[in-house]
C-alpha positions as a LaTeX table, in Angstrom:
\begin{tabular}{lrrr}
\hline
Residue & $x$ (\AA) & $y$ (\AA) & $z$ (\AA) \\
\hline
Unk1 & $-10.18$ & 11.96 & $-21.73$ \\
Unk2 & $-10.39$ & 11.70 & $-17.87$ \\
Unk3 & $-9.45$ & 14.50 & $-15.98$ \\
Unk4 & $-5.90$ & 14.44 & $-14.46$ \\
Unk5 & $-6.06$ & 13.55 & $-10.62$ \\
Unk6 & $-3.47$ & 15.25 & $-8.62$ \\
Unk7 & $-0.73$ & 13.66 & $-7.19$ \\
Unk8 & $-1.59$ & 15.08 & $-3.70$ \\
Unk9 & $-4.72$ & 14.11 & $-3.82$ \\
Unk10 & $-4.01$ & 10.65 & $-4.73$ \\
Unk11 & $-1.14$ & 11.06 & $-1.99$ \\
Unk12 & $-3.31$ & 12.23 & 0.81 \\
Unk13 & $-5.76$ & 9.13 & $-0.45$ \\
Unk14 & $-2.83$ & 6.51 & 0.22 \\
Unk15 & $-1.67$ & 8.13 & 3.73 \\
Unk16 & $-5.39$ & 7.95 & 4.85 \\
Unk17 & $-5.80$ & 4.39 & 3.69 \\
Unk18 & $-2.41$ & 3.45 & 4.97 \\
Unk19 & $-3.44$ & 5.39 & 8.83 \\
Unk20 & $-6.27$ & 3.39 & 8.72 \\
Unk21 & $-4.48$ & $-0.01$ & 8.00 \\
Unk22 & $-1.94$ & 0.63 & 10.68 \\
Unk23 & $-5.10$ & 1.77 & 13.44 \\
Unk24 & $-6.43$ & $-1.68$ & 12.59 \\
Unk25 & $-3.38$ & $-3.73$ & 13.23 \\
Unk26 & $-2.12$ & $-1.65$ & 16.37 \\
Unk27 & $-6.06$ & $-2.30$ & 17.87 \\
Unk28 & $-5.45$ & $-5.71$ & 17.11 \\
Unk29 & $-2.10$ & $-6.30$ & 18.58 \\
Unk30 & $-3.45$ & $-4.80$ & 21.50 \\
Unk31 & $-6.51$ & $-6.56$ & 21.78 \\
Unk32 & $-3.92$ & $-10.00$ & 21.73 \\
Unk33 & $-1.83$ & $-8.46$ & 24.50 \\
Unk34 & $-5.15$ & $-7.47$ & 26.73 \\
Unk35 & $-6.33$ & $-11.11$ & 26.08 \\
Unk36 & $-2.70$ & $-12.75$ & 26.78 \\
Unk37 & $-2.25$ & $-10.50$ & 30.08 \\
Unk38 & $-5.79$ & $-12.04$ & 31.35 \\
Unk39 & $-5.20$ & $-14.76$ & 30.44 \\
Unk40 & $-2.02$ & $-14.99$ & 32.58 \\
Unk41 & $-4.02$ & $-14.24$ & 35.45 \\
Unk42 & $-6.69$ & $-17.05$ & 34.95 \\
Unk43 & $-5.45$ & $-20.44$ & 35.57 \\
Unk44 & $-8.41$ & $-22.39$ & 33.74 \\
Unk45 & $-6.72$ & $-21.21$ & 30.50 \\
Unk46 & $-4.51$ & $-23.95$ & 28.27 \\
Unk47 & $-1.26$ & $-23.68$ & 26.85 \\
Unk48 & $-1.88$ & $-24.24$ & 23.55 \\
Unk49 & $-4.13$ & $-21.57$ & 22.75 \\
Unk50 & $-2.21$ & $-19.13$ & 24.56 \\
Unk51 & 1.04 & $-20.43$ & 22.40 \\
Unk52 & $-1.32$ & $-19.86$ & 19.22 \\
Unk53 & $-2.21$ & $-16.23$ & 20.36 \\
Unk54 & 1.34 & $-15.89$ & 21.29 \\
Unk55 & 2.51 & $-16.79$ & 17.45 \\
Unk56 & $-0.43$ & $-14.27$ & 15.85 \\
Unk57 & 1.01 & $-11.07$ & 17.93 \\
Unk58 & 4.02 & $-11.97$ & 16.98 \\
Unk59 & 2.83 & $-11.94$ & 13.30 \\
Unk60 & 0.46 & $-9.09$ & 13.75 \\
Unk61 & 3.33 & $-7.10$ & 15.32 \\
Unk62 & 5.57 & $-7.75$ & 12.26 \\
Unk63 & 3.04 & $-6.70$ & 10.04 \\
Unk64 & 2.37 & $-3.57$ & 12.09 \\
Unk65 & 6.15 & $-2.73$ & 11.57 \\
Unk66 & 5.85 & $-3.14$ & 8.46 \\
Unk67 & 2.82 & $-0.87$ & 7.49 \\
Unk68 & 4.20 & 1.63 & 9.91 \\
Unk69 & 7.45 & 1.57 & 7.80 \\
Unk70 & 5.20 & 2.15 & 4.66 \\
Unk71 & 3.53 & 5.28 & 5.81 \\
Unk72 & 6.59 & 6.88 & 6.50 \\
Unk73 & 7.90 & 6.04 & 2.94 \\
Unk74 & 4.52 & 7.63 & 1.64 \\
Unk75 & 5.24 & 10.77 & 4.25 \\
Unk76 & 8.15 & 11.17 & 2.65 \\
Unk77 & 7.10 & 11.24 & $-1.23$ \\
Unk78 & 6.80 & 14.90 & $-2.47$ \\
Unk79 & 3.86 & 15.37 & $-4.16$ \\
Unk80 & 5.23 & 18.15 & $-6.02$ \\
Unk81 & 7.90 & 16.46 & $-7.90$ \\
Unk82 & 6.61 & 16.23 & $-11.35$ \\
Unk83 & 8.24 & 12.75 & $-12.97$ \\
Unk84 & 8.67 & 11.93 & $-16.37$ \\
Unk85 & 9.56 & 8.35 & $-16.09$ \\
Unk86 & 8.28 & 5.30 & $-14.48$ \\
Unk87 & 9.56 & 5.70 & $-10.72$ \\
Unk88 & 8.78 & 5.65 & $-7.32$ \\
Unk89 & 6.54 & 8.60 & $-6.37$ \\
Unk90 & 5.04 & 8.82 & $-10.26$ \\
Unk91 & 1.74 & 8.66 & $-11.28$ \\
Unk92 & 1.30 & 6.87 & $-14.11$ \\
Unk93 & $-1.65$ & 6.68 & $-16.43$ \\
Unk94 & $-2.27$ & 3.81 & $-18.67$ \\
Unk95 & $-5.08$ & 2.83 & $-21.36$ \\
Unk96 & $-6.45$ & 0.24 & $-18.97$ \\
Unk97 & $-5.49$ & 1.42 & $-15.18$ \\
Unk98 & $-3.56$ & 4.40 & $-13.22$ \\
Unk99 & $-1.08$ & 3.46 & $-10.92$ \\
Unk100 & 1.02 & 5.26 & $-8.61$ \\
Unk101 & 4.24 & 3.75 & $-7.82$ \\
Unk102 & 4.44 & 3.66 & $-3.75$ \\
Unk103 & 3.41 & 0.98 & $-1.78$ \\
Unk104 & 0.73 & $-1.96$ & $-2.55$ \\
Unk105 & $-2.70$ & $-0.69$ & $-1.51$ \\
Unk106 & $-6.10$ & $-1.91$ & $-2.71$ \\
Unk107 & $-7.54$ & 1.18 & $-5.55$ \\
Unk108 & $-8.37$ & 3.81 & $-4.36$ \\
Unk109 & $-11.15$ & 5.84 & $-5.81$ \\
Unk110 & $-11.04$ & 10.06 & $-6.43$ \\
Unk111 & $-13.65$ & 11.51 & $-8.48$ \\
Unk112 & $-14.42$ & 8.53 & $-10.13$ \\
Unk113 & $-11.22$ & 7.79 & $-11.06$ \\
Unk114 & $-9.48$ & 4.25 & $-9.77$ \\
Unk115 & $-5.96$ & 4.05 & $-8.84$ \\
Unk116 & $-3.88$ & 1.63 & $-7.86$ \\
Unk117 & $-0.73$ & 1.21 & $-5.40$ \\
Unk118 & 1.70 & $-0.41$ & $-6.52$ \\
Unk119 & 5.37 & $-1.39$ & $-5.04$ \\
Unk120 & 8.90 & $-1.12$ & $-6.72$ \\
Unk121 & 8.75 & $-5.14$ & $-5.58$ \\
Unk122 & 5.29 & $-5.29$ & $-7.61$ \\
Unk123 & 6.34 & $-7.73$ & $-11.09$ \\
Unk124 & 4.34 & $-5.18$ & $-12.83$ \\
Unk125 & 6.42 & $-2.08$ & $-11.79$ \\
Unk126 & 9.60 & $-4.38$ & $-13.35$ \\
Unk127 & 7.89 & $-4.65$ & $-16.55$ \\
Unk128 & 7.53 & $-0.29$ & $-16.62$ \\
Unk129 & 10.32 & 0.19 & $-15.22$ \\
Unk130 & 11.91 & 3.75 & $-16.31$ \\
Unk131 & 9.58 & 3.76 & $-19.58$ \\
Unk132 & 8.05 & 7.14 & $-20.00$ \\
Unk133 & 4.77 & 8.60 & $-21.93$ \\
Unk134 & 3.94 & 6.91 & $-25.23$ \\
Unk135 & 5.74 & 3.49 & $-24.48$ \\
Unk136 & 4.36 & 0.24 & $-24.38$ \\
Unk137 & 4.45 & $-2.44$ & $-22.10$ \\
Unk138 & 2.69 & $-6.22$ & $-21.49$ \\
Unk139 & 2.03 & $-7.91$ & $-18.29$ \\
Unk140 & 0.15 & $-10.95$ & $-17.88$ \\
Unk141 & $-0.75$ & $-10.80$ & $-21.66$ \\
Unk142 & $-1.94$ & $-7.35$ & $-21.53$ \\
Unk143 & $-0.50$ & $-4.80$ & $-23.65$ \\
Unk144 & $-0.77$ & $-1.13$ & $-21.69$ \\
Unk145 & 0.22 & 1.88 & $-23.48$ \\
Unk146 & 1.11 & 4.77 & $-21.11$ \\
Unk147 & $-0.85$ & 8.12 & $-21.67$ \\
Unk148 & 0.66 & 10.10 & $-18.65$ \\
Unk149 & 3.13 & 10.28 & $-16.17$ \\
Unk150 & 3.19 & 13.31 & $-13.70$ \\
\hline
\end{tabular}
């Protein structure tokens, strides 16, 4: 049996992964709005690629907002609430992959182990909804069986 990961752990792996995301997207946004201010001062520039960079800050910002708004939620899970159903904040260990119910990330990896973000918006998460240890559930035509939830 694998060893039990911690929910911190797995925690502290999300908020790192989620920092990281949000560093990208603010360097980003910022590189569009140093790019957009010079080109404001050079008159050689046309409009429609400065309406095209225009459109993808405006994108990238919304996306910034949103994985800003993320990290708080996973700031605020308590890693020390031990849950015995499918919910948000739960770990939840299957026969074929551990999930923790949070936000969608790509896996993580601790100690070997993968785990996988998941949303309350995920289809999956709708489909183990409230089940707890020992129940069964299918999605996309596979049958998980869940081992642990902490």
């Amino acid at each position: 049996m694998e060893k039990k990961i911690s929910k911190e752990l797995i925690l502290k792996s999300c908020i790192t992964k989620q920092e990281e995301l949000v560093n990208n997207f603010d360097g980003r946004v910022n590189e569009l709005i140093a790019d957009a201010s010079s080109q404001a001062q050079s008159a050689s520039q046309s409009e429609d690629r400065s309406a095209g960079n225009v459109d993808l800050l405006d994108t990238l910002q919304s996306e910034l907002v949103f994985v800003q708004m993320e990290l708080g939620y996973l700031k605020s899970i308590n890693p020390g609430q031990v849950d015995t159903k499918v919910e948000p904040g739960a770990v939840v260990v299957t026969n074929k992959r551990t999930f923790f119910i949070a936000v969608s990330s790509e896996k993580i990896e601790i100690d070997g182990q993968e785990i996988f973000g998941i949303s309350t918006k995920a289809p999956i998460y709708s489909a183990m909804t409230d089940l707890k240890k020992g129940d069964q559930f299918e999605f996309n035509d596979i049958r998980y069986k869940i081992k642990d939830i902490y």
